[in-house]
ZAMARGU-4260 file (C-alpha; in steps of 0.2 Angstrom, whole numbers, plus 5000, padded with zeros to 4 digits):
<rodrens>
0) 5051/5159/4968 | 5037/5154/4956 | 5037/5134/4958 | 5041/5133/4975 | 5024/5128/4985
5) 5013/5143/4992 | 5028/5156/4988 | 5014/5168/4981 | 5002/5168/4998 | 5015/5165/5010
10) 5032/5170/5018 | 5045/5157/5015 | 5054/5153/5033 | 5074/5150/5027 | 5077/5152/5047
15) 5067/5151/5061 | 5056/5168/5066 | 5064/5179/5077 | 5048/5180/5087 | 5036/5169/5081
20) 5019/5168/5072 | 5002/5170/5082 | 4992/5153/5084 | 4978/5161/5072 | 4990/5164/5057
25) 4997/5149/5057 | 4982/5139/5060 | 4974/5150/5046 | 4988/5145/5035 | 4985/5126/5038
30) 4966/5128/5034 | 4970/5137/5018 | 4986/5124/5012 | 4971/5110/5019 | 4957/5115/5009
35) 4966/5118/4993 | 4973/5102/4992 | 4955/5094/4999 | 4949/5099/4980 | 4960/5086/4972
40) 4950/5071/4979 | 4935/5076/4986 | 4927/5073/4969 | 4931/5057/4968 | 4942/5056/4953
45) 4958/5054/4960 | 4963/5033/4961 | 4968/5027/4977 | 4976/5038/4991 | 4963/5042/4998
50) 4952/5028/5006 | 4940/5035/5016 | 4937/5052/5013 | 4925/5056/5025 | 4927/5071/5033
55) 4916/5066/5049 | 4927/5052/5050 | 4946/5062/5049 | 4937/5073/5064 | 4932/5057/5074
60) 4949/5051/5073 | 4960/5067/5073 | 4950/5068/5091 | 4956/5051/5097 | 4973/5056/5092
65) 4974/5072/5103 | 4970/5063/5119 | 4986/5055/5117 | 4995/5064/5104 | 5011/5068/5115
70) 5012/5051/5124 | 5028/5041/5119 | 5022/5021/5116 | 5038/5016/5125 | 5034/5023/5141
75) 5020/5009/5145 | 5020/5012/5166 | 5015/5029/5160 | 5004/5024/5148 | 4997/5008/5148
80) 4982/5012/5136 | 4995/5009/5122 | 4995/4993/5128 | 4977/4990/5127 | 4977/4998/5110
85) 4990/4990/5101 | 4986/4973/5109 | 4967/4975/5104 | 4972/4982/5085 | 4983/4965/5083
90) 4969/4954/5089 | 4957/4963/5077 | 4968/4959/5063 | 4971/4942/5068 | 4953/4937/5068
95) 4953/4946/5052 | 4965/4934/5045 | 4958/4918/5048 | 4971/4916/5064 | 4960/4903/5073
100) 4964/4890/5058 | 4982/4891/5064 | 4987/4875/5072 | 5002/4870/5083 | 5009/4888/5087
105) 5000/4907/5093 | 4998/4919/5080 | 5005/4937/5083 | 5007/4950/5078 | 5015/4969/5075
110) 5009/4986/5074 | 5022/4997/5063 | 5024/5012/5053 | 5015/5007/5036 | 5016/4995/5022
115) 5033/4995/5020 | 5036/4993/5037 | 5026/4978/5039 | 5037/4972/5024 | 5052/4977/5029
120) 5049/4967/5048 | 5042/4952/5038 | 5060/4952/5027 | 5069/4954/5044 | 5061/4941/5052
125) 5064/4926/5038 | 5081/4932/5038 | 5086/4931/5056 | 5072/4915/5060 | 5084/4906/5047
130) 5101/4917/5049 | 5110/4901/5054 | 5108/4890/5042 | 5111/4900/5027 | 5126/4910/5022
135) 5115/4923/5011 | 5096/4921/5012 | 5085/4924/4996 | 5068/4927/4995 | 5056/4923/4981
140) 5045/4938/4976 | 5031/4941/4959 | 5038/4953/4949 | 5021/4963/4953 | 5026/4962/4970
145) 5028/4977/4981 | 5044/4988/4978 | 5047/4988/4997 | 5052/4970/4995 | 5065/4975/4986
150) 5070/4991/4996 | 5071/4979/5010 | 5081/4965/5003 | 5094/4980/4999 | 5093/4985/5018
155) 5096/4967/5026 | 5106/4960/5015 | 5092/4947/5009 | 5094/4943/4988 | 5077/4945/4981
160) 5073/4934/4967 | 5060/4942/4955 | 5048/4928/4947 | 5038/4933/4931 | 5021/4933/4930
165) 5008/4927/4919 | 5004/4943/4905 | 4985/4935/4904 | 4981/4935/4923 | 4992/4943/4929
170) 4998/4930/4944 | 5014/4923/4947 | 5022/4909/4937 | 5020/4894/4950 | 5035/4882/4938
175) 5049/4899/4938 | 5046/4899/4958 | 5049/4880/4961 | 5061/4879/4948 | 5070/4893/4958
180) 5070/4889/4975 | 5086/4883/4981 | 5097/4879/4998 | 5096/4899/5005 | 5079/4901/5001
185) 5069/4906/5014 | 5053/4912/5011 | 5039/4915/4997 | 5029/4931/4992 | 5011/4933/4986
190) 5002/4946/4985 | 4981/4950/4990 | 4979/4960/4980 | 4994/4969/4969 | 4998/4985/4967
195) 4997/4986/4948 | 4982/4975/4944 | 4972/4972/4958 | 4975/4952/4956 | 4977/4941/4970
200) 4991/4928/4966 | 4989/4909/4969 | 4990/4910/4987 | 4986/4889/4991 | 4998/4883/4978
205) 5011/4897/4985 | 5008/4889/5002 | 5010/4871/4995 | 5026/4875/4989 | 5032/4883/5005
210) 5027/4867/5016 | 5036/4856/5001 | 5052/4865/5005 | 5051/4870/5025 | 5050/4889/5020
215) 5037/4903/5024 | 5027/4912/5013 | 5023/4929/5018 | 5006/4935/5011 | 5006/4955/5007
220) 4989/4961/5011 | 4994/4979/5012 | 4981/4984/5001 | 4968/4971/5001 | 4968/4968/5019
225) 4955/4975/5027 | 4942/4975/5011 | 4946/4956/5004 | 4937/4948/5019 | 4923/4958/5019
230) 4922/4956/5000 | 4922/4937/5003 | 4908/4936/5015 | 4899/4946/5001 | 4902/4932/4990
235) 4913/4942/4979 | 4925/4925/4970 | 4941/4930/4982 | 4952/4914/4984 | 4958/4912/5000
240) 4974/4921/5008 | 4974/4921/5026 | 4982/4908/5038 | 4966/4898/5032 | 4979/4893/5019
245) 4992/4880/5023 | 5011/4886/5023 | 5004/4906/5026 | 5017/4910/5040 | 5017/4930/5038
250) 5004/4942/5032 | 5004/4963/5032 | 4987/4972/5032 | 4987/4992/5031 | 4975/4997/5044
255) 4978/5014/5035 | 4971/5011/5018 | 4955/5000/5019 | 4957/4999/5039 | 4951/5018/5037
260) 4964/5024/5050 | 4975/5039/5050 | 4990/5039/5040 | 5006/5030/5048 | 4999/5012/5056
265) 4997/4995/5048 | 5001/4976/5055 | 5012/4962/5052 | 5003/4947/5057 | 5014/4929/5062
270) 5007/4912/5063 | 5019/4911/5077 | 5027/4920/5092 | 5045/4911/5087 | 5045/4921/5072
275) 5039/4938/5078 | 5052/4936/5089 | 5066/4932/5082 | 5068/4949/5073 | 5066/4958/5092
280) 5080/4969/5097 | 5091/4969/5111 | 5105/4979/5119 | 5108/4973/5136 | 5127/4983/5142
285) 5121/5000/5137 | 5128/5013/5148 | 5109/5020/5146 | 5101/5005/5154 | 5094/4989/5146
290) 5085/4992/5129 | 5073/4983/5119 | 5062/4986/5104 | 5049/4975/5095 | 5052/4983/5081
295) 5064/4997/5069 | 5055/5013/5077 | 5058/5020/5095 | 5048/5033/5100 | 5030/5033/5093
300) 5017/5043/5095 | 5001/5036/5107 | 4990/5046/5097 | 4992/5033/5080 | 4988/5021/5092
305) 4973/5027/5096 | 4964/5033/5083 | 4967/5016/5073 | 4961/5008/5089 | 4946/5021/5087
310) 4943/5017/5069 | 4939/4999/5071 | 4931/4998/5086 | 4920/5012/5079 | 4914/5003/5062
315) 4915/4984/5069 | 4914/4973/5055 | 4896/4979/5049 | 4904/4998/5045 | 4918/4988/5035
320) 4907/4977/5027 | 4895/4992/5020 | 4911/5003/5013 | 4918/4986/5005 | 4898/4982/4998
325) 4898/5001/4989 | 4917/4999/4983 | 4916/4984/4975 | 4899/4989/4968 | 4906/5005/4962
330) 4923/4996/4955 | 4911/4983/4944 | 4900/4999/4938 | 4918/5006/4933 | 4925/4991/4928
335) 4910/4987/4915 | 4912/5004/4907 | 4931/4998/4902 | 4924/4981/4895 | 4908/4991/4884
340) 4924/4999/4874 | 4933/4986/4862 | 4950/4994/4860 | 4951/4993/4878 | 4956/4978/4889
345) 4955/4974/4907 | 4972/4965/4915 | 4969/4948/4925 | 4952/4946/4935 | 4953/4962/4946
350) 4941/4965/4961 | 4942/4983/4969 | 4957/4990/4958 | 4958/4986/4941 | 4970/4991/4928
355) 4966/4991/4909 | 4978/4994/4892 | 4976/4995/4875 | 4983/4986/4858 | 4976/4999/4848
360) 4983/5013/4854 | 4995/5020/4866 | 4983/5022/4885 | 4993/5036/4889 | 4979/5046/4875
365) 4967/5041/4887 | 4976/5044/4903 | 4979/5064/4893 | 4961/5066/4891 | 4954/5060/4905
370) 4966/5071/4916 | 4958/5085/4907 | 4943/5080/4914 | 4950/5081/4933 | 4955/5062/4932
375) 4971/5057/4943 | 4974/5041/4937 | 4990/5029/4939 | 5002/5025/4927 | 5010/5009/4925
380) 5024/5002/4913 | 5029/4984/4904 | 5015/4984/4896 | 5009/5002/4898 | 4991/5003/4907
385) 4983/5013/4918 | 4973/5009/4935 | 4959/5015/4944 | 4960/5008/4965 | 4944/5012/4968
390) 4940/5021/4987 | 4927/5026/4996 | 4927/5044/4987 | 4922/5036/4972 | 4908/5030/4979
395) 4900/5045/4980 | 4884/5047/4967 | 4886/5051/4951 | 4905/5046/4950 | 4903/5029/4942
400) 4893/5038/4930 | 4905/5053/4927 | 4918/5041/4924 | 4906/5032/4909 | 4903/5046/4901
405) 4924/5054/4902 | 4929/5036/4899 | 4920/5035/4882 | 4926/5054/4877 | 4944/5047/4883
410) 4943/5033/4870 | 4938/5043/4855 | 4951/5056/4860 | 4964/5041/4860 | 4959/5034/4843
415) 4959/5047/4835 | 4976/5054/4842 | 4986/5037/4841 | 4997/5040/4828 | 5004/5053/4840
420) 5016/5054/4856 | 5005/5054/4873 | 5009/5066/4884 | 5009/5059/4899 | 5019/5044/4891
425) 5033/5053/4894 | 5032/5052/4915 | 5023/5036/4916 | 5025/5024/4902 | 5039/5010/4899
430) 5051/5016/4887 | 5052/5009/4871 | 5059/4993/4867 | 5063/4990/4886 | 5075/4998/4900
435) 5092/4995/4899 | 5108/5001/4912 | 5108/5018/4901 | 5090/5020/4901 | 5092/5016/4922
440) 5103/5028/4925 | 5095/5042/4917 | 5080/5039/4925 | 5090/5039/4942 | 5096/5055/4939
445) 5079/5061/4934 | 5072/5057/4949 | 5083/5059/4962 | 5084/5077/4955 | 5063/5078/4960
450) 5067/5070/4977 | 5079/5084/4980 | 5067/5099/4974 | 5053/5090/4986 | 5064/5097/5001
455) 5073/5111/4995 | 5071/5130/4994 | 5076/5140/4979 | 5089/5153/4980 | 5081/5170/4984
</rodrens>
């Protein structure tokens, strides 16, 4: 049993209990499972995942939730505080994004599941607002872009047309993406920021392209959408990349990241009600009545509703403001601790994450040491690097100067270990001399193999 999560404090349920387990136990179980895993970011060392990481806050909100925890979104007679909610989250987000400097149509908007949700809506949208004019839509997407993208071009039947990026900044190549649009094209991706770097891509070119051609351009904000704005108005140089921007027709913003809500809610905004609705879905001659749905999930639980509606209403945009004014503070006190070592080097012009490699040495050596040091750093590939999206946690004091100080132990580590094999190389770095369909499929198998462990019980 050894491997399998908590197989040395806990029964292992293969079946339900005959007679079930006492509130207390179980509850004392959860507090135990909770606490243990609390440790792993609660110092402020681990890179993203956790945005807020106030525990105040997680109580605020898990009370919200329980008001309406068991309530189904879809029964609105029943519940029409979901409405106010979900209502007054979109228009929260829609002021956020610069909606007022949309002309000629009413911005909208979506609440769904998470970031790939938002994505996956976007892709269904351009796909059925433009599903009779072309035979097989594609959509143009950086290379840095999201791998829900992707995920959803596979699902909808939409061809995904991967644009390199600059290796200097980091941004999409502006000359691949017009020399590659053609008749099915029907939208254009940029990101604000990227996953990997932290860079925002050239959004008002992007948008000039997309008004040249009668396409839209869908921004992905997942991750800089609810700390770009405020990081703006600091005077922090952020281009723009909201509806502001001529040719922005779509925009996703995770209100569970940087929005500093619980898990399971972000929003897909639209600069117009014809495109929100065109991915809508209707039954109409169901034997079980008439059915609708704005969107891919049924039933959803009240509770999400309102604890994001709780978190925003709660900071207002002062609260957001001061968390954004300590992260990008504490990211350019991080960042400047890459730049004071010369065998490092910073990718693109970053703003809240960053991401930094090495042409001296392999950066998985500093990755090994630095996860000696409690460090749970993100790995990326082509060229291999690793990134730091810096939270609320790492705000904490004496975090910035922790990672100085590891940092600079991490880089002597690395020199003189370069000659070898990092450890950690082998999980996240590129493989040598570039993937091909062998490489691909080993990998598959590799992880598809992890995926099945995640949800399986070993044999007794």
């Amino acid at each position: 049993m050894s491997g399998f999560p908590y197989s040395e404090q806990f029964d292992i349920n293969r079946r339900l209990p005959e007679a079930g387990t006492d509130k207390e136990s179980v509850l004392s179980m959860l507090e135990t499972m909770s606490s243990t895993e609390n440790q792993t970011w609660e110092t402020g060392q681990c890179s993203g995942t956790m945005y807020c990481g106030d525990h105040d806050h997680y109580d605020f909100l898990n009370q919200a939730f329980s008001y309406f925890s068991y309530v189904n979104t879809l029964q609105r007679d029943m519940c029409p505080s979901a409405t106010k909610f979900e209502a007054e989250i979109i228009a929260m987000t829609l002021d956020l994004m610069g909606a007022d400097h949309v002309q000629d149509s009413t911005p909208v908007g979506l609440v769904t599941s998470g970031g790939s949700g938002s994505i996956a809506h976007a892709v269904l949208a351009y796909r059925e607002s433009n599903g009779a004019k072309v035979a097989r839509p594609n959509i143009i997407k950086p290379e840095t872009a999201h791998p829900a993208f992707s995920k959803a071009g596979h699902l909808f039947g939409v061809d995904m047309k991967v644009a390199p990026v600059d290796p200097v900044t980091t941004r999409v190549d502006l000359d691949w993406v017009k020399a590659n649009i053609d008749a099915n094209t029907v939208a254009l991706i940029g990101s604000a920021s990227n996953y990997g770097y932290g860079t925002v891509d050239p959004i008002q070119e992007l948008g000039a392209i997309a008004l040249e051609h009668g396409i839209g351009l869908h921004v992905d904000g997942c991750l800089g959408g609810f700390i770009l704005p405020f990081g703006r108005e600091l005077g922090y140089d952020i281009p723009a990349f909201d509806f502001s921007v001529p040719g922005v027709t779509t925009i996703s913003a995770d209100t569970h990241k940087y929005g500093y809500a619980l898990k399971g809610t972000s929003v897909l905004c639209f600069s117009s009600q014809a495109l929100r609705n065109s991915q809508y879905f209707y039954l109409t001659d169901w034997s079980g009545g008439k059915y609708c749905s704005p969107g891919m999930d049924g039933s959803r639980s009240g509770g999400l509703l309102a604890a994001t509606w709780a978190a925003m209403v709660h900071l207002g945009r002062s609260g957001y403001r001061r968390y954004a004014e300590a992260i990008f503070a504490t990211s350019a006190k991080m960042q400047e601790a890459v730049r004071s070592h010369p065998s490092l080097r910073i990718m693109g012009s970053p703003s809240f994450l960053f991401s930094f490699t090495s042409d001296e040495y392999d950066i998985y050596h500093v990755n090994d040491f630095l996860r000696t040091r409690g460090w749970r750093m993100n790995g990326q590939q082509y060229p291999n690097a690793i990134h730091m999206a810096v939270t609320r946690p790492q705000t904490q004091p004496g975090v910035a100067e922790r990672w100085t100080a590891d940092l600079a132990e991490a880089v002597g580590y690395a020199s003189t270990h370069k000659d070898q094999e990092p450890k950690s190389g082998a999980i996240y770095g590129g493989v040598a001399g570039g993937s091909n369909d062998e490489i691909d499929s080993i990998i598959k198998v590799f992880m598809a193999d992890m995926m099945d462990q995640q949800s399986s019980i070993p044999a007794p």
